[in-house]
C-alpha positions in Angstrom: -28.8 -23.8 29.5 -26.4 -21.6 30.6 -25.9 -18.0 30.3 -22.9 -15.8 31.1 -22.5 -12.3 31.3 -20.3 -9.0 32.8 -21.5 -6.1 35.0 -19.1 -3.2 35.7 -16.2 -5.4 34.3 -13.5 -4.5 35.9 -15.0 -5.6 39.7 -17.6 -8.4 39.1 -17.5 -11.6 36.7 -21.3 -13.5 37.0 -22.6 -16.5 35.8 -26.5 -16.7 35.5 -28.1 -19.9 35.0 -31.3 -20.1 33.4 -32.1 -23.3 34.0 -31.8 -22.8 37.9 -32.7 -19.4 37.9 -29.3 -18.8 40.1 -26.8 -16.0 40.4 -23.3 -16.8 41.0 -20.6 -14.3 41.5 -17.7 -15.8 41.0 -15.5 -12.7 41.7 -15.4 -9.7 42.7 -13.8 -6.9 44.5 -16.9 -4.8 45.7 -18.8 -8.1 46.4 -22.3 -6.7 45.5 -24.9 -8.8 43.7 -27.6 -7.7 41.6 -29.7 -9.9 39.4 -32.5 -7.7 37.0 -35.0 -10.4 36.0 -37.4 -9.3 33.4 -40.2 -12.0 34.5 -40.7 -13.8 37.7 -41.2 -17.6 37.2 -44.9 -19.2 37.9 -44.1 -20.9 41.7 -45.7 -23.6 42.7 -48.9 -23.5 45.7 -46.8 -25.5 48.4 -43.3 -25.2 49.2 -40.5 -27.4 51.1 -40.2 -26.6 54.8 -36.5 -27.6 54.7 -33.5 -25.9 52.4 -32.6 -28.5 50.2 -28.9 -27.8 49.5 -28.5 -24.4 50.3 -25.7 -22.3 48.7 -22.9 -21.8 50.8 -20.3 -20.1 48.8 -19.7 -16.3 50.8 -17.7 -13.4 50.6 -16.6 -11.4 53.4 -16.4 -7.7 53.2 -14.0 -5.2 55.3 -16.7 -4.6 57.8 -15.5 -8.6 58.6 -19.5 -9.3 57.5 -19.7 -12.2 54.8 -22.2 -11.9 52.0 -23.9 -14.9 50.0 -22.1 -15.3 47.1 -25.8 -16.4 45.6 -29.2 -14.1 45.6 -32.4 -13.8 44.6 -32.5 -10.4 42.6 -36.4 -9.2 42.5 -36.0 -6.2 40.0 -39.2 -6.3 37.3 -40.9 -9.3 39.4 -44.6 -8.8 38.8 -46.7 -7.8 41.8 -48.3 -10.5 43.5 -45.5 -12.7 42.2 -42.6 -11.5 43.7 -43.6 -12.4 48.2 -43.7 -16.2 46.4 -40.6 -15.8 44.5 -38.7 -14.3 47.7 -40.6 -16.7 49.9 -39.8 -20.2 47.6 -36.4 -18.8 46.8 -35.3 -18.8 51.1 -37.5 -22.6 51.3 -35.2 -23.2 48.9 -31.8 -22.5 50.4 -31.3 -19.1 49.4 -30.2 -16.6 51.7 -29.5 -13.1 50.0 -32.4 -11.2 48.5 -31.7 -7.9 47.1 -34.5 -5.2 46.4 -34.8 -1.7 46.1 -37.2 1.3 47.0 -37.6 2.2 43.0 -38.3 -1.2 42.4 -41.6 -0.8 44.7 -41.8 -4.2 45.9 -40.0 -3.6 49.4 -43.3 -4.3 51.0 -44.3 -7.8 49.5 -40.6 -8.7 49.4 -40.8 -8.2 53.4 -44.0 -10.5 52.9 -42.1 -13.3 51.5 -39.3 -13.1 54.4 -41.7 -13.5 56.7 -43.8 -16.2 55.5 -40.9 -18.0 54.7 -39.9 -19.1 58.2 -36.7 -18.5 57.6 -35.3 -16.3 60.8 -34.2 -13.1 59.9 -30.3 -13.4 61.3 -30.0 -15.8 58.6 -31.2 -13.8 55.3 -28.7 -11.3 54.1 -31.6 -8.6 53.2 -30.2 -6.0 50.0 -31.7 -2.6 49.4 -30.7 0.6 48.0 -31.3 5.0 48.0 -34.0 6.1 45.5 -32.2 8.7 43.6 -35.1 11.6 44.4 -33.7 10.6 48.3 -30.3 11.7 48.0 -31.1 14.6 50.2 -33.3 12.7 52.7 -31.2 9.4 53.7 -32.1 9.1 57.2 -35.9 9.3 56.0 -34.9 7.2 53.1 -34.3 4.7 55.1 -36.9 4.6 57.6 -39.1 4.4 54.6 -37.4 1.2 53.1 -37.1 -0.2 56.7 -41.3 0.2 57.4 -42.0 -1.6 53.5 -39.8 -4.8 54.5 -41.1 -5.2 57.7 -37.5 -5.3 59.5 -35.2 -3.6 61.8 -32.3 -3.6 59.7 -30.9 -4.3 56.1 -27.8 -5.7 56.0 -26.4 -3.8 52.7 -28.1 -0.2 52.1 -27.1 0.6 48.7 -27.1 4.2 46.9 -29.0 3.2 43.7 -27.5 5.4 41.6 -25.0 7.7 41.3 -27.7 10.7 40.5 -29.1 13.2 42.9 -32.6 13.9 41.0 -34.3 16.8 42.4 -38.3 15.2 43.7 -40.1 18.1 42.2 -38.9 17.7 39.0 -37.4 14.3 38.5 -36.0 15.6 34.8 -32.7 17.5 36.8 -30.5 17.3 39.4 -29.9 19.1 42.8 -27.3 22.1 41.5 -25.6 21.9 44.9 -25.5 18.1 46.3 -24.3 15.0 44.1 -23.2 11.4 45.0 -20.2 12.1 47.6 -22.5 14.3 49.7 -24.9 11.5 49.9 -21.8 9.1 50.8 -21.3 11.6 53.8 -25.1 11.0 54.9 -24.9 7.1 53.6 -21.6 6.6 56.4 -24.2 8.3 59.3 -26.4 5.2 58.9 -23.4 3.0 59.9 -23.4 2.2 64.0 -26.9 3.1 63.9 -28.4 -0.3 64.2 -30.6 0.0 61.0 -27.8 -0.3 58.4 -24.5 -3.4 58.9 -23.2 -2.4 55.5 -23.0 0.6 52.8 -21.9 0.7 49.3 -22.7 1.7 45.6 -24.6 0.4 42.6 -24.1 1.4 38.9 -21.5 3.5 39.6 -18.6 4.0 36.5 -15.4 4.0 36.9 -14.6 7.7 36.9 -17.2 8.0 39.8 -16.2 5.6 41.5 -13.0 6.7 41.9 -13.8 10.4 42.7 -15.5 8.8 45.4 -13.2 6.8 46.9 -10.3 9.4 46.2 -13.1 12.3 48.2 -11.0 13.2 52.1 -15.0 12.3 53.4 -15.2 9.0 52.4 -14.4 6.3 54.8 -13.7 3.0 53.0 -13.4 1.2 56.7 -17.5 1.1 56.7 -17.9 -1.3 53.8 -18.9 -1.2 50.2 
């Protein structure tokens, strides 16, 4: 059974099917993947120690990096689930998994990488910028690195395009908003803890203002 559907129309065109519980991308212009999964699947005890035809298909960004064209989204994956979804899915042939520090399963997503035997240079490792972070990037990401259990991610991606205020998640900072987090976003680059940078659920008119902003630096990847 197949299922198709559009995110942010005008850049990405998916095809998710069920039956193989598989993302594909089969365009894009900010090649970003994100695949919200309302259920993780029941996995079985024992795994294959070999990919059995692993996905090939890859993009490559303008940092010359290429990303899977096919990943493992883990958003809504119930706890103790999740490690043996992330950890099946790389046994499998996977090699993109995408998570996020709202999602709260950066930790047993980490898990999974690890006890997949899969080495790390090989797994293209998605996360993204809680929105109460906005103002504390360089933290933000220390944070997200400890829960995975890595040195790096290879796509850090600002969640959201809201800077939510921590003490009262109900409004926003009056004086910072998404192109001031870009600014602290592009420090990350060069560091060693962050290959690529880009956005998620970001409209149209945002994204433009962003990319039209004198600060921002399209050269350091979306």
């Amino acid at each position: 059974m197949g299922l198709k559907a559009s995110f942010c129309p005008v850049y990405f065109e998916f095809e998710f099917d069920i039956s193989q519980n598989i993302l594909q991308l089969k365009s894009s212009r900010w090649p970003t993947l994100r695949l919200p999964r309302k259920r993780a699947p029941t996995w079985p005890s024992s795994y294959p120690t070999h990919a059995h035809n692993p996905p090939s298909k890859t993009f490559k960004l303008n940092t010359g990096d290429s990303i899977p064209a096919i990943g493992l989204g883990t958003w809504q994956s119930q706890p103790g689930e999740v490690g043996k979804a992330v950890e099946a899915a790389l046994r499998g042939g996977y090699r993109h998994i995408d998570t996020a520090f709202a999602y709260g399963n950066e930790k047993e997503v980490g898990e999974g990488i690890k006890a997949s035997g899969v080495p790390r240079e090989e797994i293209w490792l998605t996360t993204k910028l809680d929105n109460p972070w906005h103002k504390r990037v360089a933290e933000g990401i220390e944070r997200s690195l400890a829960n995975l259990g890595t040195e790096y991610v290879d796509l850090y991606l600002m969640h959201w395009p809201s800077s939510t205020d921590p003490d009262d998640l109900k409004k926003h900072y009056p004086d910072w908003d998404f192109v001031d987090t870009w600014r602290e976003l592009q420090k990350l680059v060069g560091t060693g803890k962050v290959k690529n940078i880009g956005v998620s659920n970001f409209g149209i008119k945002n994204l433009e203002r962003l990319l039209n902003d004198p600060s921002c630096k399209v050269c350091f990847g979306l």
